[in-house]
C-alpha positions in Angstrom: 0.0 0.0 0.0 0.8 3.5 -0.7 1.9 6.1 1.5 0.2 9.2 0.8 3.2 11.3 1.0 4.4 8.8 -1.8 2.0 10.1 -4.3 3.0 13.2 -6.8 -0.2 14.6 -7.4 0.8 16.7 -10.3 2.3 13.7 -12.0 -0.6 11.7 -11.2 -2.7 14.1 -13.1 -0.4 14.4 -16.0 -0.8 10.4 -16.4 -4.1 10.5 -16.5 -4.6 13.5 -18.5 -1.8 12.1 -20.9 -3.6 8.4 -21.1 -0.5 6.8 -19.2 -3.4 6.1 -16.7 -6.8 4.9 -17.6 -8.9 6.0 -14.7 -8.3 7.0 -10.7 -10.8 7.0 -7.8 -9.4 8.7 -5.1 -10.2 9.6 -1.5 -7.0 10.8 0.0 -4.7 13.6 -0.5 -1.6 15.2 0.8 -3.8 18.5 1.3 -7.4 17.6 2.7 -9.4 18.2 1.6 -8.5 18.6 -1.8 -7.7 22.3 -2.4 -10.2 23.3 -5.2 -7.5 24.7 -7.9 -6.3 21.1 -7.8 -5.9 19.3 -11.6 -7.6 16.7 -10.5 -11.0 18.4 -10.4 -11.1 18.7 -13.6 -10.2 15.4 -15.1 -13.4 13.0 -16.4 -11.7 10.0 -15.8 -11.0 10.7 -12.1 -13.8 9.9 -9.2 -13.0 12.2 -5.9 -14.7 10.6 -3.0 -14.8 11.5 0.4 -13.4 9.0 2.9 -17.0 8.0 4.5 -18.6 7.5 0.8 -19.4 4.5 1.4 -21.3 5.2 5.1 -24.9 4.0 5.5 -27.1 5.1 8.2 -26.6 1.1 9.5 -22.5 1.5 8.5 -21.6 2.1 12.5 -24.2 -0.7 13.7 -22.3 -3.3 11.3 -18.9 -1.8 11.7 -19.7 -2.7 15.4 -20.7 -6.1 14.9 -17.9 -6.8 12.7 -15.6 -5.7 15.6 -17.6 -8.0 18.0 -17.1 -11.1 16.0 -13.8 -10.3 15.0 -13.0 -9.8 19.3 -14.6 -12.9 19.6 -12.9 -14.8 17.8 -9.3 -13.4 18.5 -10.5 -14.4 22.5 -11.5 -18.2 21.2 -9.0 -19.0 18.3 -6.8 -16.6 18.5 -7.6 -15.5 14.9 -9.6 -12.8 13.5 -12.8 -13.5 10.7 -11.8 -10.4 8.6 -8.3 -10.8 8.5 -6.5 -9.2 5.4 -4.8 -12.1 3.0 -1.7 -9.9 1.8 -0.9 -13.3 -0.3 -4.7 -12.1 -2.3 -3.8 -8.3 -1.7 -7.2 -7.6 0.4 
């Protein structure tokens, strides 16, 4: 995974602009939020999305249960149910 002090914005957008890069969704920046003379507004093959884009009006009732289970099971089996497989990259 990448840092986000890793990331060159400006040569991001140039790579996308250019074609290097077919498409981007984003949701983090160096500079949050995203300062609105950035290059990236205006690009139509980037999606800017705000880091709770996802969030449902159930997201913290599940996000709770999922920590529950996941407690749970690190108590029984010493293993959690959600663990990330870096060998599948998620």
């Amino acid at each position: 995974m990448l840092n986000v002090q890793e990331i060159d914005e400006g040569a991001l957008a140039a790579a996308l602009r250019e074609g290097r890069l077919r498409a981007a969704t984003l949701d983090v920046f160096a500079e949050e939020p995203l300062p609105p003379d950035s290059p990236l507004w205006d690009l139509d093959n980037v999606l800017i999305t705000p880091h709770v884009a996802g969030e449902t009006p159930a997201y913290m009732r599940k996000a709770v249960d999922v920590f529950v289970q996941n407690y749970g099971s690190w108590q029984r089996e010493g293993r959690l149910t959600t663990a990330v497989d870096v060998r599948r990259g998620y």
